[in-house]
N, C-alpha and C positions, 0 to 999 in steps of 0.2 A: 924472187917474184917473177912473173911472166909474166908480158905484155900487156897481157889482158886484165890480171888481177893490179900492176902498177896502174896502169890507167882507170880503172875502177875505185883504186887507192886516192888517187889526184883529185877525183871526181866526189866520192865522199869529204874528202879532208876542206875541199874547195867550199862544199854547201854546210859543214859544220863551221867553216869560220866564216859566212857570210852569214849564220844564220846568231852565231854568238855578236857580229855586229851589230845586229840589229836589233838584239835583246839590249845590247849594252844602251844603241839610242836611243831609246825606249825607256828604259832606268833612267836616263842623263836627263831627258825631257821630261819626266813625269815630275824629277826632285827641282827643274828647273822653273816650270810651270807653279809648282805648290810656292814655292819660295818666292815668287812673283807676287801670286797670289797673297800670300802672307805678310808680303810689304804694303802691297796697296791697301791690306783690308786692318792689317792694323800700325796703322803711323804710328801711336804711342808708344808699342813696344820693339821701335825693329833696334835688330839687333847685328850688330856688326857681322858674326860668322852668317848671317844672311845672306848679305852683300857677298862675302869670301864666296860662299855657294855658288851663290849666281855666276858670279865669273867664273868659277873653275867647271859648274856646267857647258859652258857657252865655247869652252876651250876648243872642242871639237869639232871642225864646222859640219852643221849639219846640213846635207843636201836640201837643195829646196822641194823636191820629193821626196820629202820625211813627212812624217804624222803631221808635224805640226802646220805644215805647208797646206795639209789637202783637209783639218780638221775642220766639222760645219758648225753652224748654228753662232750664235751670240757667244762671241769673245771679248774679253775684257777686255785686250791687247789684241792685235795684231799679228801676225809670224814674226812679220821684219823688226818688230819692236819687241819682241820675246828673245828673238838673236841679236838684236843688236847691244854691244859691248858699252853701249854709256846712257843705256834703257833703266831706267828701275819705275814703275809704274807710282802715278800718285794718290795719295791716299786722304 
């Protein structure tokens, strides 16, 4: 490869896995969010792999300029209460 197509190489490969990151946090947060959701709205049936979810969502930290950080309108939760590790919303 030449100089120029290596460097154009770097350059692509660099905006394909930034761009897969951010699909990935974007998935992590959506199934985070629902599962949140899903405890607070229904206390009778929550269900233990719930909980497993939510924590193995939350694994990743996500920057505080993520979606969930700059999201508007009426929240049920919080950001900081959406990441934090010993959150589960009440219902």
């Amino acid at each position: 490869m030449t100089d120029r197509n290596s460097a154009l190489y770097d350059e692509d490969f660099h905006a394909w896995t930034q761009e897969r990151a951010r699909r990935e946090r974007g998935s992590r947060l959506a199934v985070l969010l629902l599962h949140l959701l899903q405890w607070r709205c229904r206390p009778g049936t929550r269900l233990r792999s719930w909980s497993a979810t939510i924590d193995e969502q939350r694994l990743p930290k996500f920057p505080r300029d993520s979606s969930v950080a700059r999201s508007p309108g009426d929240r049920p939760f919080t950001p900081d209460e959406a990441l934090a590790r010993d959150f589960l919303p009440e219902g």
